[in-house]
KOLVEXFI-937070 format. One record per residue (C-alpha): x, y, z. Coordinates in Angstrom, 3 decimals. Each point is the difference from the previous one (the first is absolute). Layout:
BEGIN
@px X | py Y | pz Z .
...
//
This chain:
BEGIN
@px -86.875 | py 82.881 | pz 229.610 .
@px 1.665 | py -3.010 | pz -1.735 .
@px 1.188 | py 0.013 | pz -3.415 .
@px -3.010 | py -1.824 | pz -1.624 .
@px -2.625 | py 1.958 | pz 1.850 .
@px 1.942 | py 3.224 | pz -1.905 .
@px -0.034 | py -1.377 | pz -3.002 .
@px -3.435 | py -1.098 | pz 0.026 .
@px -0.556 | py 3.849 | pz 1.033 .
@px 1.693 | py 1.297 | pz -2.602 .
@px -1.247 | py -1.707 | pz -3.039 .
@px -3.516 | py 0.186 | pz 1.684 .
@px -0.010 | py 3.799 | pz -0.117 .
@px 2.433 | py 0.002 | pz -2.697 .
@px -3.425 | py -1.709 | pz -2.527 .
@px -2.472 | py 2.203 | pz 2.317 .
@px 2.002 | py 3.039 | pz -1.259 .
@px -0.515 | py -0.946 | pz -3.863 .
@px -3.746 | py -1.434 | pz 0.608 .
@px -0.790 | py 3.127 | pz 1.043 .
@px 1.420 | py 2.643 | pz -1.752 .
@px -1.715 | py -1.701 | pz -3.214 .
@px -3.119 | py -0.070 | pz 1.625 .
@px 0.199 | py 3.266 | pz 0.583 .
@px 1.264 | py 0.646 | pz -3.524 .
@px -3.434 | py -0.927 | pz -1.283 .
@px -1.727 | py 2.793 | pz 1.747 .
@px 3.018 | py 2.789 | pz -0.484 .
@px 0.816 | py -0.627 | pz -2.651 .
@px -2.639 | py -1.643 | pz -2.370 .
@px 0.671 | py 2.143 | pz -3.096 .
@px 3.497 | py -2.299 | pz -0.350 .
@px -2.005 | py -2.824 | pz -0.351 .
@px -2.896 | py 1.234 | pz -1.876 .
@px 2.496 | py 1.538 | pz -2.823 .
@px 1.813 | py -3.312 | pz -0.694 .
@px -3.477 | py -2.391 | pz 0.016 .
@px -1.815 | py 2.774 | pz -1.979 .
@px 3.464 | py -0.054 | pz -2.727 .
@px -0.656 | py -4.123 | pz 0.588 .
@px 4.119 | py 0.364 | pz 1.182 .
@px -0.181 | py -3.397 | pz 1.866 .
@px 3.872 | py 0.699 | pz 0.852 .
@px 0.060 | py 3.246 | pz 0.854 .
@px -2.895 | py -0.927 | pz 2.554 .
@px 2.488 | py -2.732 | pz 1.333 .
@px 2.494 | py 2.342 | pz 0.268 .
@px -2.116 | py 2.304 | pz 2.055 .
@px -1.290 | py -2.596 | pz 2.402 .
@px 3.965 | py -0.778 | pz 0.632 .
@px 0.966 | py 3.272 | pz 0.365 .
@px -2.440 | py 0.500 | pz 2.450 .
@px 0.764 | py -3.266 | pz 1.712 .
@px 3.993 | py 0.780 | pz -0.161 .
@px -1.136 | py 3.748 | pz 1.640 .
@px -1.449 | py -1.838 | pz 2.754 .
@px 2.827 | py -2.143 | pz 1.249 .
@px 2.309 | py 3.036 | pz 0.427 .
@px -2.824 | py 1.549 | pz 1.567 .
@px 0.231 | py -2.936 | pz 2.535 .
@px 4.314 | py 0.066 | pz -0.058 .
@px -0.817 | py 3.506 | pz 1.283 .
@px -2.843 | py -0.870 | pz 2.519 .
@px 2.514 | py -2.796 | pz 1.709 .
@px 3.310 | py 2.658 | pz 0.039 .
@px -2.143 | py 2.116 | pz 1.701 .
@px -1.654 | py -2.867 | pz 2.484 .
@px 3.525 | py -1.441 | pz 1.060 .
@px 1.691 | py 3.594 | pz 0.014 .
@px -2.517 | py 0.941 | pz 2.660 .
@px 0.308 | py -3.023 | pz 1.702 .
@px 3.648 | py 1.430 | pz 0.403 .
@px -1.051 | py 3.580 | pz 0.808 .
@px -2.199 | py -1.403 | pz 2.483 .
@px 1.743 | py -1.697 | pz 2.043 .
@px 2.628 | py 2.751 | pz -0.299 .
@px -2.158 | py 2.487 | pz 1.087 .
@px -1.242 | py -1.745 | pz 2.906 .
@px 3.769 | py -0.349 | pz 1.297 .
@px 0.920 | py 3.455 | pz -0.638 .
@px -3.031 | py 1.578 | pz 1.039 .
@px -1.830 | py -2.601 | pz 2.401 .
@px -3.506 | py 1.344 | pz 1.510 .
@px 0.505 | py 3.240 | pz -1.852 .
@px -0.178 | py -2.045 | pz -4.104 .
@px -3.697 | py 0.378 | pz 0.000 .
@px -0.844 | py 3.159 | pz 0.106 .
@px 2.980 | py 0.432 | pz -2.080 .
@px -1.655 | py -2.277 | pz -2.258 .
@px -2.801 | py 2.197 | pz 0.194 .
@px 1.261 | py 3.310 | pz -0.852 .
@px 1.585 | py -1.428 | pz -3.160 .
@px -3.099 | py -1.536 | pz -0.882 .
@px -1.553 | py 3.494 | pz 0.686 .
@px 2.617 | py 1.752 | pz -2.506 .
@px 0.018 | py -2.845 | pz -2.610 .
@px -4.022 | py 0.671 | pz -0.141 .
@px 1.103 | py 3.544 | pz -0.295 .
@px 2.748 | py -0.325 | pz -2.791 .
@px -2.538 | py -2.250 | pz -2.223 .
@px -2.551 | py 3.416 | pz 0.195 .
@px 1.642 | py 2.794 | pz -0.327 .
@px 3.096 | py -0.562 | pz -0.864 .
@px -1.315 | py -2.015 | pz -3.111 .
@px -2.167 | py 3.204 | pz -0.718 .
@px 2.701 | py 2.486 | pz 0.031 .
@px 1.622 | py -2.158 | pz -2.494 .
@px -2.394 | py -1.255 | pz -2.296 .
@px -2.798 | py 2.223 | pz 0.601 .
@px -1.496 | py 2.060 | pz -3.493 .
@px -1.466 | py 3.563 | pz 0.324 .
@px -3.677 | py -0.629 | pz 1.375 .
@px 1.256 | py -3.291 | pz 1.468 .
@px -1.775 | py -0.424 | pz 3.608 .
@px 2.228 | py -0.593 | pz 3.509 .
@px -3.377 | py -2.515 | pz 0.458 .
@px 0.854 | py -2.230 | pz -3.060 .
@px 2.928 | py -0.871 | pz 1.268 .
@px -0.892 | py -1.204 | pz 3.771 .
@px -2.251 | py -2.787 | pz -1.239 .
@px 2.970 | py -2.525 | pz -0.601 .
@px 1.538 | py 0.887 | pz 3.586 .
@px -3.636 | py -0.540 | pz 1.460 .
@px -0.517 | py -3.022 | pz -1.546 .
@px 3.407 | py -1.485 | pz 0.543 .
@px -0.330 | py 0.626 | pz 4.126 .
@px -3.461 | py -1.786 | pz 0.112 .
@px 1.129 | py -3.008 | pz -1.648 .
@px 3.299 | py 0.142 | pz 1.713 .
@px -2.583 | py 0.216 | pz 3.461 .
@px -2.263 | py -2.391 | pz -1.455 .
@px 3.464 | py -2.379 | pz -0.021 .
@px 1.438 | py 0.857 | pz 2.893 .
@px -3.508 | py -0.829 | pz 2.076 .
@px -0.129 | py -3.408 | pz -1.981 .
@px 4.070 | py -0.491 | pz 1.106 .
@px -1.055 | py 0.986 | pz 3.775 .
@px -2.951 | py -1.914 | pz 0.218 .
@px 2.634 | py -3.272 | pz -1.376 .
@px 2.721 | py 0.858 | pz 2.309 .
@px 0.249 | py 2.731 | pz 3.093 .
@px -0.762 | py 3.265 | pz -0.097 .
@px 3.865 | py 1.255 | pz -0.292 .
@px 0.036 | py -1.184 | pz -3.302 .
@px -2.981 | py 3.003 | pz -1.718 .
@px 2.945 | py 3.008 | pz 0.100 .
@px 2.352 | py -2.490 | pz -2.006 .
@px -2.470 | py -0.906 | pz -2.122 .
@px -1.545 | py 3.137 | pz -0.685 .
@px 3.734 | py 1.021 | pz -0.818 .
@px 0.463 | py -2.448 | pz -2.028 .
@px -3.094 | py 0.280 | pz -2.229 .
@px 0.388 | py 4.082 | pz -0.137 .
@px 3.474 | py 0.936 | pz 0.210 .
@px 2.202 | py -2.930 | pz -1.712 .
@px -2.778 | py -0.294 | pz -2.950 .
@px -0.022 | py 3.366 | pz -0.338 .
@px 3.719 | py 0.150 | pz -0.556 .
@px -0.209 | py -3.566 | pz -2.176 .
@px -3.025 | py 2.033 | pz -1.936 .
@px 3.177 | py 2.955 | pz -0.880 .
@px 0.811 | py -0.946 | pz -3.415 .
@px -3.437 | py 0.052 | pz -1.141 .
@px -0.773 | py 3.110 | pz 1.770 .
@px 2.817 | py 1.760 | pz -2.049 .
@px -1.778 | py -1.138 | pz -3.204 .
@px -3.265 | py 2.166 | pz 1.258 .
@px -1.885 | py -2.361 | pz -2.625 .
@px -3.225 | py -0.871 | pz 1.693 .
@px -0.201 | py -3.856 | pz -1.705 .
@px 3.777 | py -0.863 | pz 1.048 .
@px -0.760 | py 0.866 | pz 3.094 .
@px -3.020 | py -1.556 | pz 0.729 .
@px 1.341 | py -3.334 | pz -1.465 .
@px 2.773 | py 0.152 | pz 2.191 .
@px -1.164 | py 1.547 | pz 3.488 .
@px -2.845 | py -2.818 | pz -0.214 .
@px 2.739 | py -2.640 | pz -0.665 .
@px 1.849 | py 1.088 | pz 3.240 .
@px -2.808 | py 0.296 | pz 2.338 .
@px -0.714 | py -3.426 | pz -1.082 .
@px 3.030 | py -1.350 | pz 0.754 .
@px 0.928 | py 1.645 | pz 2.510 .
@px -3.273 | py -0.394 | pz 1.977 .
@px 0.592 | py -3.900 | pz -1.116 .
@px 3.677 | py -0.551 | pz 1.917 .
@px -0.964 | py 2.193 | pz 2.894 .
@px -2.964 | py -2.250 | pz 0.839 .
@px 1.775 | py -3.102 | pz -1.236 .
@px 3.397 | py 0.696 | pz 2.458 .
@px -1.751 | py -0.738 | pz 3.095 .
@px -1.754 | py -3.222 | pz -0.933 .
@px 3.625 | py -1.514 | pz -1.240 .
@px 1.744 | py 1.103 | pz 3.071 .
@px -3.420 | py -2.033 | pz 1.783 .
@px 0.877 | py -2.679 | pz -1.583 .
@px 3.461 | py -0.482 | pz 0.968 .
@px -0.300 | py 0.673 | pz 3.405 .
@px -2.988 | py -3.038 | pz -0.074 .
//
């Protein structure tokens, strides 16, 4: 990847990050915005749409660590471990499903809390991660869907942390929808720039 195409990357998911997370904003959290046009607080609703724009780019700062860290890990892995790094892949992916269950509902769980409640974010996670990985396959070869589904499942997952600790419902939405954004953007993006360069 040459230096422009990176830098076109970056600033490309770098705005996606912050278009985003205030579009999502609007939906999670509405009641901002209703409280300063209902006080007619022109400023403070300026201040709340650049917050939420601001919240998105280091959304996207964490979405491309995590992109170009695995990037590393990958190809580390596939040294190390050769033939064996997918279904090493896959039992991580396994236990980072796991972890976001019932670890989450040991922790955060109240009295009268369901195990059920807390499997929905896991569940919906893998079938977008799946629903990405097919897409990535279908684009490339089909020894790219365990990456990919790695990618999408394990590294946002561990992006997703800080918001996780929070347990606040709205912070995490805004941010977990960020990431899957982004991330799903670069991982379907990466093979089309490397396409080009080899034309």
């Amino acid at each position: 990847m040459t230096s422009q195409k990176w830098v076109r990357l970056f600033f490309a998911t770098l705005f996606l990050g912050g278009g985003v997370t205030l579009l999502t904003s609007f939906f999670v959290k509405s009641s901002d915005y209703l409280v300063a046009i209902e006080d007619g607080d022109y400023l403070k609703l300026l201040g709340t749409l650049l917050y939420f724009i601001f919240l998105g780019l280091i959304f996207s700062l964490v979405s491309q660590m995590g992109f170009f860290a695995y990037l590393t890990v990958h190809q580390f892995g596939l040294g190390m471990f050769r033939k064996l790094w997918s279904p090493v892949q896959i039992l991580i992916i396994a236990f980072t499903l796991f972890d976001l269950s019932y670890f989450r509902y040991n922790r955060f769980a109240n009295e009268g809390d369901a195990w059920s409640s807390y499997v929905v974010v896991p569940i919906v996670l893998l079938i977008f991660g799946l629903l990405v990985s097919y897409v990535k396959t279908k684009e490339t070869n089909r020894n790219a869907f365990i990456p990919a589904l790695f990618f999408m499942v394990t590294v946002t997952s561990i992006e997703w942390v800080p918001a996780i600790r929070t347990n606040n419902s709205d912070s995490m939405m805004l941010m977990l929808v960020t990431l899957l954004t982004c991330n799903t953007y670069q991982l379907l993006l990466l093979h089309r720039i490397n396409k080009d360069k080899k034309q």
